[in-house]
N, C-alpha and C positions, 0 to 999 in steps of 0.2 A: 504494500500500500504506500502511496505515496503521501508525501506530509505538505500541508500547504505554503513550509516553504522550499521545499524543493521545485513545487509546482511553481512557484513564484522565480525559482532561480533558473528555469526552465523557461519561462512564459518574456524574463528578460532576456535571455539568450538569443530566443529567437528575437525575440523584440527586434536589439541592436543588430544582428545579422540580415531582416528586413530592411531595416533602415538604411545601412548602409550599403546593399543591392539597389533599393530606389534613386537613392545619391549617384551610384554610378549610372544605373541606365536609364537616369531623368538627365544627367549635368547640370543639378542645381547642386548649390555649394549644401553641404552637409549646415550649414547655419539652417539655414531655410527650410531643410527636409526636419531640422531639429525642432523650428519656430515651428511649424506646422502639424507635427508632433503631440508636441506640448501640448496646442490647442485643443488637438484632437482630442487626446488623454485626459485634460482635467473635463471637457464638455463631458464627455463616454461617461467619468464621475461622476460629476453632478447629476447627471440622469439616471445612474445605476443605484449610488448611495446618499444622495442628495449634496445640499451646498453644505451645511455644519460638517458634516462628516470628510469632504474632498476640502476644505479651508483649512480642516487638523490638519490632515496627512500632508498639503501641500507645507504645510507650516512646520511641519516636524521635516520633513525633507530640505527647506529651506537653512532651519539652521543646522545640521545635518554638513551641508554644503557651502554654506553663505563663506569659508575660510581659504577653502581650497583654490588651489592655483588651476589653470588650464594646464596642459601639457607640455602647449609652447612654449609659455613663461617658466615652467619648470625647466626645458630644456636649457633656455638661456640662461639660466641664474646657475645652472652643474655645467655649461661649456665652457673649456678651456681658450683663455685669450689667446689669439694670432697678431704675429707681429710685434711689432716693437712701439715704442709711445714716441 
């Protein structure tokens, strides 16, 4: 039997493996296929579990997240300088 959060680690999986299939064979930049996303997922909320219950989860998600760097900016800040000053 599967536990709901495995279903849950499952149900992201595919999630971002869609997403980023769409990204490629739309050529919209990954922002966009994100923004549009988003939209989708918290409206899909509100209509499934209402608005009190999808403002928690966004909000517990939010600070969850609110700290963390992008990627890129991580790259930058661990890449080693080139060149001389």
């Amino acid at each position: 039997m599967t536990t709901k959060t495995e279903q849950a680690e499952k149900a992201a999986t595919l999630t971002a493996e869609a997403l980023l299939r769409i990204a490629e064979e739309s050529g919209l930049p990954i922002e966009a296929i994100l923004a549009g996303a988003h939209a989708q997922i918290v409206t899909m909320m509100v209509t499934t579990m209402g608005g009190p219950v999808t403002a928690e989860s966004c909000e517990r998600a939010a600070a969850q997240v609110r700290t963390l760097p992008s990627l890129r900016a991580l790259s930058l800040a661990f890449a080693a300088p080139e060149g001389h000053a």
